[in-house]
Backbone as CSV, one residue per row, in Angstrom:
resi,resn,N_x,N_y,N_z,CA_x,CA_y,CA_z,C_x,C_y,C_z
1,UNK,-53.402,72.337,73.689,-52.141,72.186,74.384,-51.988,73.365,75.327
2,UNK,-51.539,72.779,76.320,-51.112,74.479,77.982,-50.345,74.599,77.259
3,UNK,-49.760,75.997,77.860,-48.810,76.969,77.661,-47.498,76.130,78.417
4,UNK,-47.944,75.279,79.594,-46.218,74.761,79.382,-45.944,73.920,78.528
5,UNK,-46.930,72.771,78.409,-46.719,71.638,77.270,-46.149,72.271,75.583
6,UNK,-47.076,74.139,74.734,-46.309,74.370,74.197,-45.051,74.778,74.154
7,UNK,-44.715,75.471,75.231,-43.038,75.754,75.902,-41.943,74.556,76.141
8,UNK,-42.724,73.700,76.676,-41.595,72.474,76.305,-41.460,72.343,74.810
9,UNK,-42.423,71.876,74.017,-42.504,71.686,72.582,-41.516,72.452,71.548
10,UNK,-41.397,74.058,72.166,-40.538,74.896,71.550,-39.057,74.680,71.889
11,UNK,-38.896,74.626,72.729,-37.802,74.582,73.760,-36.676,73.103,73.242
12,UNK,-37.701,71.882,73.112,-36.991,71.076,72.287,-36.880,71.052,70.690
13,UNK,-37.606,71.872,70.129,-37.289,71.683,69.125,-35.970,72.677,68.423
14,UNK,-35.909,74.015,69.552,-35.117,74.871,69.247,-33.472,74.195,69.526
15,UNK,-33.733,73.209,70.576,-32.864,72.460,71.153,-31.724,71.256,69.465
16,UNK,-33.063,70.950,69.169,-32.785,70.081,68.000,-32.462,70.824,66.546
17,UNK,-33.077,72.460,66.675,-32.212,73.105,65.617,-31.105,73.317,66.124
18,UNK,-30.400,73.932,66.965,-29.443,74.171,67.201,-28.115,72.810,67.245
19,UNK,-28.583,72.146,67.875,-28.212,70.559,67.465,-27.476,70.683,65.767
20,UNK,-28.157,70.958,64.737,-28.230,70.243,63.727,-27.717,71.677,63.392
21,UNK,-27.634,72.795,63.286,-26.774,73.893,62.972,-25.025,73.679,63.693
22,UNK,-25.182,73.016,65.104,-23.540,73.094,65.253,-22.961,72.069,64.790
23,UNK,-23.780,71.293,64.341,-23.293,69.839,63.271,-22.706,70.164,62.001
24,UNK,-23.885,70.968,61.530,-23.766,71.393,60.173,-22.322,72.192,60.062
25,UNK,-21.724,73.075,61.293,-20.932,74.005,61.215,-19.655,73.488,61.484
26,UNK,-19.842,72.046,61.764,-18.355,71.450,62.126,-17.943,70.925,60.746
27,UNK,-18.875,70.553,60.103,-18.195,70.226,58.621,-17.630,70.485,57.538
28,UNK,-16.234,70.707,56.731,-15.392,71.692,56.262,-16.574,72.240,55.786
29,UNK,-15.932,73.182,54.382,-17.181,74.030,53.973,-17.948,74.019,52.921
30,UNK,-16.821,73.104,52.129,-17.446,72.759,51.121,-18.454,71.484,51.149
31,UNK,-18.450,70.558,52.002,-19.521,69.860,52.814,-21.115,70.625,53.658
32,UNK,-21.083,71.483,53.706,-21.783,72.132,54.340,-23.181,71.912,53.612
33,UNK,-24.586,71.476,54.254,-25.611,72.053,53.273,-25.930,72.640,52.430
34,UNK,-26.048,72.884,51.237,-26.203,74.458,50.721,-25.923,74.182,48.989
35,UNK,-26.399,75.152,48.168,-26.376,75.265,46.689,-24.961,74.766,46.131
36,UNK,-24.137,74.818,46.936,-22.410,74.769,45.954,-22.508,72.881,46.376
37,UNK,-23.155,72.772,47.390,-22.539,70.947,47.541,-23.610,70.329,46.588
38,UNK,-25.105,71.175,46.335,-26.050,70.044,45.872,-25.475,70.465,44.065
39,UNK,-24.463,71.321,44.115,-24.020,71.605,42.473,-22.929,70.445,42.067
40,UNK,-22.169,70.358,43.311,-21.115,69.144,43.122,-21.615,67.596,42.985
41,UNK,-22.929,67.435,43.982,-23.910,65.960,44.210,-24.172,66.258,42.704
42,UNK,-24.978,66.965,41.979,-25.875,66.723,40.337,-24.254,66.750,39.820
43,UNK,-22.985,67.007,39.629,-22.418,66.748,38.570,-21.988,65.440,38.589
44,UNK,-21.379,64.624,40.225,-21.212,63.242,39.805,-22.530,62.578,39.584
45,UNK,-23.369,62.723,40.336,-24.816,61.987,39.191,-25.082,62.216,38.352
46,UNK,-24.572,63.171,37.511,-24.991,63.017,35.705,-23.379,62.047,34.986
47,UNK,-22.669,62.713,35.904,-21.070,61.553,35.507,-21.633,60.010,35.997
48,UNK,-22.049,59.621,36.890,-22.105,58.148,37.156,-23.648,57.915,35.699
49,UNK,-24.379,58.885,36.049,-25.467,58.039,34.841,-25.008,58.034,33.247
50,UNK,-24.251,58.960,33.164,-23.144,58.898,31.630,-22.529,57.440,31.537
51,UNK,-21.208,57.308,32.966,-21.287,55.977,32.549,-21.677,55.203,32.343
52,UNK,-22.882,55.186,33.333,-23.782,53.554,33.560,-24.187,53.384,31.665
53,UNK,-24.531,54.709,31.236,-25.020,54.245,29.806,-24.232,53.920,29.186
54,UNK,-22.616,54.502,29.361,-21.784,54.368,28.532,-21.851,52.039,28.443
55,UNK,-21.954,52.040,29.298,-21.808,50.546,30.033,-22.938,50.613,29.442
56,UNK,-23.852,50.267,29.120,-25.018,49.778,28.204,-25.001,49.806,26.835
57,UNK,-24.487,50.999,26.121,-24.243,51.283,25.125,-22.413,49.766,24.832
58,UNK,-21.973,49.874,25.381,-20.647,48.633,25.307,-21.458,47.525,25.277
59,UNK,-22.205,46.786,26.299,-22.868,45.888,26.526,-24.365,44.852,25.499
60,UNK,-24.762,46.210,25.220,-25.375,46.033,24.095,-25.979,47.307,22.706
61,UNK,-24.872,47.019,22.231,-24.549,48.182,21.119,-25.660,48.041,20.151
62,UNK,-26.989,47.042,19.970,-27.669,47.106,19.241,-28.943,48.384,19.833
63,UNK,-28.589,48.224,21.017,-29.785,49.411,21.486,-29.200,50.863,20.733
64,UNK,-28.385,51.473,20.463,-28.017,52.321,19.296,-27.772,52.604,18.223
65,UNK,-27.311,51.129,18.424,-27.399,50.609,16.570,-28.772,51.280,15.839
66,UNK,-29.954,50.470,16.631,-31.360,50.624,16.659,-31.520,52.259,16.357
67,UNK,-30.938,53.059,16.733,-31.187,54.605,16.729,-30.717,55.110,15.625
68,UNK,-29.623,54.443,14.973,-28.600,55.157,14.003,-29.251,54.043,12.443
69,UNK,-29.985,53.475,12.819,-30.413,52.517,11.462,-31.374,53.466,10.450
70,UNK,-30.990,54.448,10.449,-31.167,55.488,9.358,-30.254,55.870,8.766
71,UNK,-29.079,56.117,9.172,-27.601,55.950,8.357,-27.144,54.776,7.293
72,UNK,-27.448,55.047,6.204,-26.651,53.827,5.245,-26.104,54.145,4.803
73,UNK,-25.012,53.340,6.120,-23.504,52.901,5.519,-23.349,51.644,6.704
74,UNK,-21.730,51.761,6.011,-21.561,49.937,7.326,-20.897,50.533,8.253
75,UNK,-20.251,51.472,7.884,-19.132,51.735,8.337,-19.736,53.243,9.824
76,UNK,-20.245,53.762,9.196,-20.528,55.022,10.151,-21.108,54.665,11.456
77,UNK,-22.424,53.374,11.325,-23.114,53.720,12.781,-22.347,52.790,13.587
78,UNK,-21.491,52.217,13.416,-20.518,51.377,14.587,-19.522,52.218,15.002
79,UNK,-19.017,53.339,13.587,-18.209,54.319,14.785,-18.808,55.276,16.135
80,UNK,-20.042,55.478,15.000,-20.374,56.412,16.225,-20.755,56.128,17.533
81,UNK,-21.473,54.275,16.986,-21.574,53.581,18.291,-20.364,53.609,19.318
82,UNK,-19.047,53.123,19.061,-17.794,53.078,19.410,-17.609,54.240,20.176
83,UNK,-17.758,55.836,19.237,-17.197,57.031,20.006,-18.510,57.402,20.786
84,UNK,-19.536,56.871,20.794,-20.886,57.057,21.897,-19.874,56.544,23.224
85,UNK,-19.812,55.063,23.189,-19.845,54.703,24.463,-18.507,54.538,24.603
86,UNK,-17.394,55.382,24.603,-16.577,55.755,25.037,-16.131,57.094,25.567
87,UNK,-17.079,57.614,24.836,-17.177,58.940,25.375,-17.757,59.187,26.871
88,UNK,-19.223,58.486,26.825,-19.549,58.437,28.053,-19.165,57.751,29.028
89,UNK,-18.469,56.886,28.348,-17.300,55.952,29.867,-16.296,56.751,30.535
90,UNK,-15.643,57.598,29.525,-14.369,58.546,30.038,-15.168,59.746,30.132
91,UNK,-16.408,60.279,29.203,-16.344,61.646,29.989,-17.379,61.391,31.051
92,UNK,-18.248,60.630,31.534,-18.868,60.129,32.627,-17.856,60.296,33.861
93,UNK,-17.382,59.482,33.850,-15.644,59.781,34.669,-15.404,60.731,35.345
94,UNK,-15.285,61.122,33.940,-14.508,63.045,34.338,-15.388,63.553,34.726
95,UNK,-16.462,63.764,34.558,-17.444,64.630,35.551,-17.980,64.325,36.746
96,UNK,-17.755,63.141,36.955,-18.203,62.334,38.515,-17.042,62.782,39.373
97,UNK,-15.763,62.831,38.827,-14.764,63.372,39.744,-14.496,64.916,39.700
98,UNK,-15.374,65.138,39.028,-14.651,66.401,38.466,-13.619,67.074,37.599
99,UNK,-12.220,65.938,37.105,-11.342,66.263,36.286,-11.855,67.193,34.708
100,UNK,-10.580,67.580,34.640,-11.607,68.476,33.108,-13.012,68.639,32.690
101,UNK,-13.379,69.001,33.780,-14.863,68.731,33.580,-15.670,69.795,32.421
102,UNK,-14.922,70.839,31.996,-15.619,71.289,30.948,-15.536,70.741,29.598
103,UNK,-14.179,70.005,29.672,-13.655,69.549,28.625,-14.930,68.282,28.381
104,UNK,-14.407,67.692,28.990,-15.386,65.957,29.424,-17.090,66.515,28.670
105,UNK,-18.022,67.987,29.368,-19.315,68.186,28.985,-18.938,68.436,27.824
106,UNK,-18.038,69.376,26.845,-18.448,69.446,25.643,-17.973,68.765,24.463
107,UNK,-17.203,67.275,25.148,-17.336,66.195,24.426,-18.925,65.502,24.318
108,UNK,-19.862,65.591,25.218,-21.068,64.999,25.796,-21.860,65.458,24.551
109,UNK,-21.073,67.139,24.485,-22.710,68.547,23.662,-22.696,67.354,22.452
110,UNK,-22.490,67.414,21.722,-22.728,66.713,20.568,-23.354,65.515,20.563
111,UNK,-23.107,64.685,21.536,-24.031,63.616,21.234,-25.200,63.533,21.759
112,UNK,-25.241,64.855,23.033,-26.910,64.781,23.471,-27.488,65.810,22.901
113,UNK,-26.626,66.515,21.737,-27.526,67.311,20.737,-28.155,66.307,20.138
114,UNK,-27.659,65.420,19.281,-27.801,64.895,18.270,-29.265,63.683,19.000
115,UNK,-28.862,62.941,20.464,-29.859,62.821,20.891,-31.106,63.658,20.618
116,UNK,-30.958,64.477,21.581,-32.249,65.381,21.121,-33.037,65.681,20.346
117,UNK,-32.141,66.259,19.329,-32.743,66.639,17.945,-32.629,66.222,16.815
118,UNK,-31.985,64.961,16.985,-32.151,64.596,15.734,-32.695,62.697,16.135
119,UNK,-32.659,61.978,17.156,-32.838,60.837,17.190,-34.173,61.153,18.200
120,UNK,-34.523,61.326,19.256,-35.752,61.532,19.990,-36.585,62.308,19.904
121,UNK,-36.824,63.732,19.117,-37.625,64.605,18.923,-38.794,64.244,18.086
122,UNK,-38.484,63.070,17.160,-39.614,62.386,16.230,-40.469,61.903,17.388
123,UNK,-40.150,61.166,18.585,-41.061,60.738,19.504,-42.079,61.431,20.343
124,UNK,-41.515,62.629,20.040,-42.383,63.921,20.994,-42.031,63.567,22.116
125,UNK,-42.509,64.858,23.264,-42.810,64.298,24.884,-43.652,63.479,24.941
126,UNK,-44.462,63.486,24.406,-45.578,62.323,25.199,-44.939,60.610,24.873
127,UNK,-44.235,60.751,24.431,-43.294,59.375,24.329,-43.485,58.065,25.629
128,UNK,-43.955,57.461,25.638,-43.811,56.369,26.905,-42.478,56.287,28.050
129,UNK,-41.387,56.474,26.777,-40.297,56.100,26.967,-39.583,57.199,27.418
130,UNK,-39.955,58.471,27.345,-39.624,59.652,28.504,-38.116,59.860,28.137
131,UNK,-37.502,59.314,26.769,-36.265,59.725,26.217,-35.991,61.106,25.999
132,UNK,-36.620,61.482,25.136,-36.528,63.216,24.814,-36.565,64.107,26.121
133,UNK,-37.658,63.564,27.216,-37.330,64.797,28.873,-36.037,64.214,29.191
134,UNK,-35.540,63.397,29.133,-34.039,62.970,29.714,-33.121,63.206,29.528
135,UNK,-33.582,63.156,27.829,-31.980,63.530,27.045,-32.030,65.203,27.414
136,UNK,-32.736,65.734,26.926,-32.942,67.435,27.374,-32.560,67.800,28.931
137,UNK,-32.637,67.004,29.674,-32.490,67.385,30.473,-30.816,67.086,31.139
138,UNK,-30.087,66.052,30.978,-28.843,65.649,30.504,-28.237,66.644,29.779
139,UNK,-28.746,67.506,28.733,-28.314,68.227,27.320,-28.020,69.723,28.683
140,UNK,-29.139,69.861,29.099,-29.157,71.336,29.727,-28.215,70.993,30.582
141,UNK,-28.040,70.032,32.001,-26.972,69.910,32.625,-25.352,70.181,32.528
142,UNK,-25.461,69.545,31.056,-24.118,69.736,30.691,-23.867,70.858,30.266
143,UNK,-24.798,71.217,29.435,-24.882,72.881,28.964,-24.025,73.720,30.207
144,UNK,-24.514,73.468,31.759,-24.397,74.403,32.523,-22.970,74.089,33.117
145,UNK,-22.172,72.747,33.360,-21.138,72.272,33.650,-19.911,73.165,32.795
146,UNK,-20.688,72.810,31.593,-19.722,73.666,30.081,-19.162,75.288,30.831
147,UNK,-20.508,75.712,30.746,-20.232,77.142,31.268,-19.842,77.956,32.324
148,UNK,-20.400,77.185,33.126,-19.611,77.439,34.835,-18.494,76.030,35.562
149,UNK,-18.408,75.295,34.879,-17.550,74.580,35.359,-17.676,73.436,36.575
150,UNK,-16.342,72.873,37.262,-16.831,72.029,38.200,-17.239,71.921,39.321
151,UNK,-16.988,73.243,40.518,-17.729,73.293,41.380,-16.278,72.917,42.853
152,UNK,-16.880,73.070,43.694,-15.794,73.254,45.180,-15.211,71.635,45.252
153,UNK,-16.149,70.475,45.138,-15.875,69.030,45.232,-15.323,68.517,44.235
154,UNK,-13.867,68.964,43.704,-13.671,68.653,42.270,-11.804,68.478,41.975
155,UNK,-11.693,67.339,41.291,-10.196,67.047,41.073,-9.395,68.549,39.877
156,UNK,-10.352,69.105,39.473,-10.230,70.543,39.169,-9.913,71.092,39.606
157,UNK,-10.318,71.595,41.255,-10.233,72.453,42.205,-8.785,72.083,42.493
158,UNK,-8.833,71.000,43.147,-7.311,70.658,43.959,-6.120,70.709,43.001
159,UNK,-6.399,70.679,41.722,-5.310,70.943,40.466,-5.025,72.739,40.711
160,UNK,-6.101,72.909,40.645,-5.973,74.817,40.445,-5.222,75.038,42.032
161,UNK,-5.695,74.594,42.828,-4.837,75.097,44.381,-3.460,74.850,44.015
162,UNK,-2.927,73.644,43.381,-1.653,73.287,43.217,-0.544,73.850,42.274
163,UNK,-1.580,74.773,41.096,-0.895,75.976,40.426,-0.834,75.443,39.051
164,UNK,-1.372,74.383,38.699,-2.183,73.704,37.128,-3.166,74.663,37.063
165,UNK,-2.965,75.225,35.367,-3.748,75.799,34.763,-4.655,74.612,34.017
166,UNK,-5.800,74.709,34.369,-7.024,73.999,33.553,-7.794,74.828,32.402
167,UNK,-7.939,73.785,31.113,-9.267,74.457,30.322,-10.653,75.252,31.326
């Protein structure tokens, strides 16, 4: 390539960063590219995939049933079925919007402990079914929601501007 053909080459592309920096800079701030928006994007995608299960777990309650058929009794694995997928319907929710969102994860801790370590860990990782990297990885998410909370994109936030004290 000549020296003008690379000079054009630069010239537009510097053209097209700059482009895409005064774009980026018109958008409030909490929209902006960057670590705090892709923290707000992973909390409603672990809230929408909470529900979606919660909605599977309602839909067909034998797929947990199936998990808890080590419990004998009649009575226990339909509650827990019950407080499974209600939990993740409402605290799915709450973390997709953000509301109480610490509250909402450490309703979650317990049942993706109990995932973990006590219903998928017999399968190991090498599992087909890639339950145990999921649930762990779900488990750590929330872990981190718990501890730092909901983030700039959050029905949290706009409560706290308004002078509501949140958990």
């Amino acid at each position: 390539m000549s020296a003008p053909e690379s000079s054009a080459v630069h010239t537009t592309q510097n053209r097209a960063a700059q482009s895409i920096q005064s774009w980026a800079q018109r958008l409030p701030r909490v929209l902006r590219p960057g670590p705090a928006l892709g923290y707000d994007l992973m909390r409603v995608y672990l809230g929408i995939g909470l529900f979606v299960r919660g909605v599977l777990f309602i839909s067909e309650p034998e797929l947990l049933l199936g998990y808890l058929s080590d419990l004998h009794s009649w009575f226990l694995p339909y509650a827990v079925v019950h407080f499974v997928a209600v939990a993740h319907l409402c605290g799915g929710l709450m973390l997709a919007s953000g509301l109480l969102t610490r509250l909402a994860a450490a309703i979650q801790l317990p049942i993706l402990f109990g995932a973990v370590f006590l219903v998928h860990s017999s399968g190991g990782l090498l599992n087909p079914g890639q339950s145990l990297e999921f649930s762990g990885l779900v488990l750590a998410l929330l872990v981190v929601y718990f501890v730092f909370g909901s983030g700039e994109l959050s029905v949290d936030k706009l409560l706290r501007e308004r002078g509501f004290v949140l958990p």
